[in-house]
N, CA, C and O of each residue as an XYZ file, in Angstrom:
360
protein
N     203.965     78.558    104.292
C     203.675     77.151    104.247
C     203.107     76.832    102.870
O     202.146     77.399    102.351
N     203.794     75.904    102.380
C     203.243     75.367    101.072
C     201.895     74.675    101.245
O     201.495     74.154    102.286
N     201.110     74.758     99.827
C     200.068     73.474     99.705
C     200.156     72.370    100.400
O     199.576     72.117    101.456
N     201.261     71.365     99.500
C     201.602     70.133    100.209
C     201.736     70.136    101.608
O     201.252     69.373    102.443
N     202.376     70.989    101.717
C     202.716     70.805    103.440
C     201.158     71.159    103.960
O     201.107     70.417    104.941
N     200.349     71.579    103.926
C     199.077     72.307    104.542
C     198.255     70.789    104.414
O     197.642     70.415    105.414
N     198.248     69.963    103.242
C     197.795     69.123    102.906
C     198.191     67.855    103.650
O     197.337     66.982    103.806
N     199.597     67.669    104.187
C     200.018     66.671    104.528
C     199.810     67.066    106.075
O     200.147     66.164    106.843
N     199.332     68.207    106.667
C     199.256     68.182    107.988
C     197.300     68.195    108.489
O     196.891     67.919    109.617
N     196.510     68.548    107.420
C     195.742     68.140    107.017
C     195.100     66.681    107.469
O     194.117     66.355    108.135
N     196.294     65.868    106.675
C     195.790     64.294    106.257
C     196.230     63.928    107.658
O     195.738     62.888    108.096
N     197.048     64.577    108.426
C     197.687     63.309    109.609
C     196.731     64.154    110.455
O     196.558     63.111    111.085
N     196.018     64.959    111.018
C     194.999     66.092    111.775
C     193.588     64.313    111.541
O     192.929     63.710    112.388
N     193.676     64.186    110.555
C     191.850     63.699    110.284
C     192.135     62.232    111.148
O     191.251     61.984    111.968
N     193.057     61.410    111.082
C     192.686     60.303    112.336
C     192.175     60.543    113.505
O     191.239     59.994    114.086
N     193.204     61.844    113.968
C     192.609     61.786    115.698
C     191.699     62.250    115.767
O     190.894     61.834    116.600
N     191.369     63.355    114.914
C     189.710     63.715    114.531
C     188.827     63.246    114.735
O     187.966     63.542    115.563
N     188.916     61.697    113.379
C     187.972     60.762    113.375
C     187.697     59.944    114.547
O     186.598     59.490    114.864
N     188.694     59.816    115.100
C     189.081     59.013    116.428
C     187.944     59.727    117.484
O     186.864     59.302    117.894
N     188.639     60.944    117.727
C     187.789     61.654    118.786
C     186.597     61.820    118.340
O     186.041     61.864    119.437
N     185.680     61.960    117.525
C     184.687     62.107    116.606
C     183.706     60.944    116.875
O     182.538     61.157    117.198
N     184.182     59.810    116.743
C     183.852     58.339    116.926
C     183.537     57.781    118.599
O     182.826     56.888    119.060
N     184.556     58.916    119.269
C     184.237     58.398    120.795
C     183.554     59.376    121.169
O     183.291     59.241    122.364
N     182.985     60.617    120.598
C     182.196     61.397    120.994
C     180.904     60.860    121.147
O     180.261     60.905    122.196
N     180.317     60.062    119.489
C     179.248     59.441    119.182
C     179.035     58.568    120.144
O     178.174     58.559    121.024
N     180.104     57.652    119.845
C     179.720     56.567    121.184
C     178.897     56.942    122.667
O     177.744     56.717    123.036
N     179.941     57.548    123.253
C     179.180     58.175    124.447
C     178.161     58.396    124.496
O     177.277     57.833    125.142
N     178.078     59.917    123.302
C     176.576     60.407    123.644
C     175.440     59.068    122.908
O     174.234     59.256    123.067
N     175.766     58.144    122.355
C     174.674     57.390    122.288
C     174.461     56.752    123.266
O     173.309     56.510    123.628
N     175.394     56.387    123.837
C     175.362     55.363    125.336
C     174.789     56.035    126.201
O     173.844     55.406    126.678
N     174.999     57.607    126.880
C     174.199     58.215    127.373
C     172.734     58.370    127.290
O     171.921     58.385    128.215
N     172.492     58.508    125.712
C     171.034     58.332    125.163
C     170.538     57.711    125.775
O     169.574     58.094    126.439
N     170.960     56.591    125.797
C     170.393     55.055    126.067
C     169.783     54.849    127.161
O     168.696     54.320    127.396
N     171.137     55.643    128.305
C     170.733     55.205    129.591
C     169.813     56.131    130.440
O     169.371     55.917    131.568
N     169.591     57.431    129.467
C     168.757     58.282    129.709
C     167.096     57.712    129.435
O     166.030     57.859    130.034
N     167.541     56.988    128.186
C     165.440     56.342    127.691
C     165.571     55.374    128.759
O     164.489     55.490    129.335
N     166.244     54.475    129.388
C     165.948     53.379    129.857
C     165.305     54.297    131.316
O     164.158     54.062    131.695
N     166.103     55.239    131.977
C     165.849     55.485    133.149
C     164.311     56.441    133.097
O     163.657     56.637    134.121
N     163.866     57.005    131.642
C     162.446     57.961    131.165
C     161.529     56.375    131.555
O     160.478     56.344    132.195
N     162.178     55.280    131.038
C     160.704     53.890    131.433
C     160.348     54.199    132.354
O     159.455     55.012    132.591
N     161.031     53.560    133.109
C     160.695     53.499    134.572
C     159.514     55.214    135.333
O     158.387     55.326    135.817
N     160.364     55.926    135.094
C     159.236     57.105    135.566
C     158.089     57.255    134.470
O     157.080     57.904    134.747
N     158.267     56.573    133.057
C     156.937     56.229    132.189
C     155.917     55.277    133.472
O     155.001     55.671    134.195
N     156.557     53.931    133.334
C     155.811     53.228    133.903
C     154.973     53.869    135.132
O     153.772     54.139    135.119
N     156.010     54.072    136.337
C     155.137     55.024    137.393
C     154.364     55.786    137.505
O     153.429     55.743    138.304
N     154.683     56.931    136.455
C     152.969     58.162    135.973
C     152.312     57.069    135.586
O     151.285     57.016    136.262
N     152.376     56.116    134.805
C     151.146     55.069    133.989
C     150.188     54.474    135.160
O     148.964     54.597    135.223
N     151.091     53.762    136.123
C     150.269     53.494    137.275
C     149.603     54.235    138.370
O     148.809     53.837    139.222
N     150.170     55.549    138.124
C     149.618     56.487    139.088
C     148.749     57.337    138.283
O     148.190     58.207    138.952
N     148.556     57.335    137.403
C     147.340     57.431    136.300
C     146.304     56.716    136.605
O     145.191     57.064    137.001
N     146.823     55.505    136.357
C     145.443     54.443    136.408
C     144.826     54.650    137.449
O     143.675     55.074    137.346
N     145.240     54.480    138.407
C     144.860     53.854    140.161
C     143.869     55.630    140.356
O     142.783     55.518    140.924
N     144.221     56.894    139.961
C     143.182     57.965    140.086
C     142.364     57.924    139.152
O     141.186     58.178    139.403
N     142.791     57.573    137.748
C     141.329     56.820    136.773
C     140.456     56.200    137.706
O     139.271     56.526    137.775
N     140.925     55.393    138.376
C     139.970     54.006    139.410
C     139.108     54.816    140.094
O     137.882     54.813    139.978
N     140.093     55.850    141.163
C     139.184     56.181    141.777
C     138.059     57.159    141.589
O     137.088     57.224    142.343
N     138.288     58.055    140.342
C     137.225     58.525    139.644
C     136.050     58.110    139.495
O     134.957     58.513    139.894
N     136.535     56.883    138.604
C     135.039     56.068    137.973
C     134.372     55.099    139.035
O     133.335     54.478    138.806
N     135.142     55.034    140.326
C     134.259     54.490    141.388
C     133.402     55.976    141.907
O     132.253     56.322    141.631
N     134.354     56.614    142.681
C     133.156     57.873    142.885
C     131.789     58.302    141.861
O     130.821     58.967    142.231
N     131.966     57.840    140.761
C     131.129     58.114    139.499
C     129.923     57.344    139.902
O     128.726     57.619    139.974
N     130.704     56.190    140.162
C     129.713     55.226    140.167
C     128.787     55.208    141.439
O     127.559     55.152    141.503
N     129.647     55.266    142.337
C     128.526     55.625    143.970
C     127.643     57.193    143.887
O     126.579     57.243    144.504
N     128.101     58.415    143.137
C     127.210     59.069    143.042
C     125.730     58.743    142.172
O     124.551     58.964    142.450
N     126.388     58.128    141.022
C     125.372     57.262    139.833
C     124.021     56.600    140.327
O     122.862     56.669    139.919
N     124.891     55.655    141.803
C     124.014     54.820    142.531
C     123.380     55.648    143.333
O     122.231     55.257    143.543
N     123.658     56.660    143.885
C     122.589     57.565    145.006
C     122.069     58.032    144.514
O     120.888     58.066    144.861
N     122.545     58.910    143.107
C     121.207     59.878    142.122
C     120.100     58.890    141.751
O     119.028     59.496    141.744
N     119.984     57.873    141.506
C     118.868     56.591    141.206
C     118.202     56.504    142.482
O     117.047     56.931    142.499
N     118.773     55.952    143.764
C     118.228     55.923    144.614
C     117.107     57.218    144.894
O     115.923     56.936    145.081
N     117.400     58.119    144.904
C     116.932     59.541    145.190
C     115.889     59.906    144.175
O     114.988     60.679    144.502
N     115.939     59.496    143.193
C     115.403     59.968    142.067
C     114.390     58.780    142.037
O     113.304     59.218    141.659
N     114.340     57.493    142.283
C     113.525     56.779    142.414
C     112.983     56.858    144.202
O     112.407     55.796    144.440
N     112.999     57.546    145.151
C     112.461     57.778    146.349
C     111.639     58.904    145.894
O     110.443     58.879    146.182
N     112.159     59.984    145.156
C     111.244     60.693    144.593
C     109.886     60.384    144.032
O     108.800     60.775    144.459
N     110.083     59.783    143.227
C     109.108     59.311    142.356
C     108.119     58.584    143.143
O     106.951     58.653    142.762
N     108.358     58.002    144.024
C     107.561     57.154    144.864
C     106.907     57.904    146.065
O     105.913     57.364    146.551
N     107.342     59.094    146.614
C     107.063     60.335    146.999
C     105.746     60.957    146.402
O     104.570     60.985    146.763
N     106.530     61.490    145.224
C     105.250     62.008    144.368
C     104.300     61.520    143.725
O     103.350     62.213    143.359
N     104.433     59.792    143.394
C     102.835     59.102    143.080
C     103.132     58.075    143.043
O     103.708     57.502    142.119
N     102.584     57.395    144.662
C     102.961     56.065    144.458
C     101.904     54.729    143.615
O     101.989     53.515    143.801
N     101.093     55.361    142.821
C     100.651     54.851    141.849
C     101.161     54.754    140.507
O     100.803     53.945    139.650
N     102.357     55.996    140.369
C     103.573     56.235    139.139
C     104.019     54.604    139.228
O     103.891     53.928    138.207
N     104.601     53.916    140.594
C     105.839     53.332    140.197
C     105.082     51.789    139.886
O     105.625     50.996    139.118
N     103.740     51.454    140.588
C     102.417     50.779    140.411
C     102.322     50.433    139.197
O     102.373     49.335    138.644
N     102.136     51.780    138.719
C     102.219     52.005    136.760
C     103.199     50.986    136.157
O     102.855     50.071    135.409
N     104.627     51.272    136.617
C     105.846     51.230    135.854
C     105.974     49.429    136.069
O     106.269     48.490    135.330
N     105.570     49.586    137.507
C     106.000     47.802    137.640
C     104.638     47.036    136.999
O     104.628     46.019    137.692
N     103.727     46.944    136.280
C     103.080     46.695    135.773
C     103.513     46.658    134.468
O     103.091     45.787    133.707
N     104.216     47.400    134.150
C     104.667     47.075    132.213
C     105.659     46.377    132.486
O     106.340     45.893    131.582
């Protein structure tokens, strides 16, 4: 096989190439696509199912917060109830 000829089978090879090449891209970008759109949605859902056990954290936080005070001020009033006498006076 000559040059030319290698060359001219070459040049007519690179359309369908490009062709197929071009619908490869396509796809896999379109796929991309519909792959991030469908990652939102299970984004969004961990996000809210995040939050809502954030919530219930910082409420438990907070009702233990409120009984250690309670307790800690029954204490105190326990051990001298002239301490708290003291305190409500300043």
């Amino acid at each position: 096989m000559s040059e030319s000829q290698t060359r001219e089978r070459v040049e007519n090879l690179k359309s369908p190439v490009n062709k197929f090449q071009l619908l490869t891209e396509t796809g896999i970008d379109m796929l991309t696509g519909n792959i991030e759109a469908e990652c939102e949605h299970f984004k969004a859902d961990t996000d809210i199912r995040i939050a809502l056990q954030e919530t219930k954290i910082i409420r438990l936080t907070s009702v233990l917060t409120l009984s250690a005070y309670y307790h800690i001020n029954r204490a105190y009033f326990h051990a001298s109830p002239g301490f708290l006498a003291i305190l409500a006076g300043i």
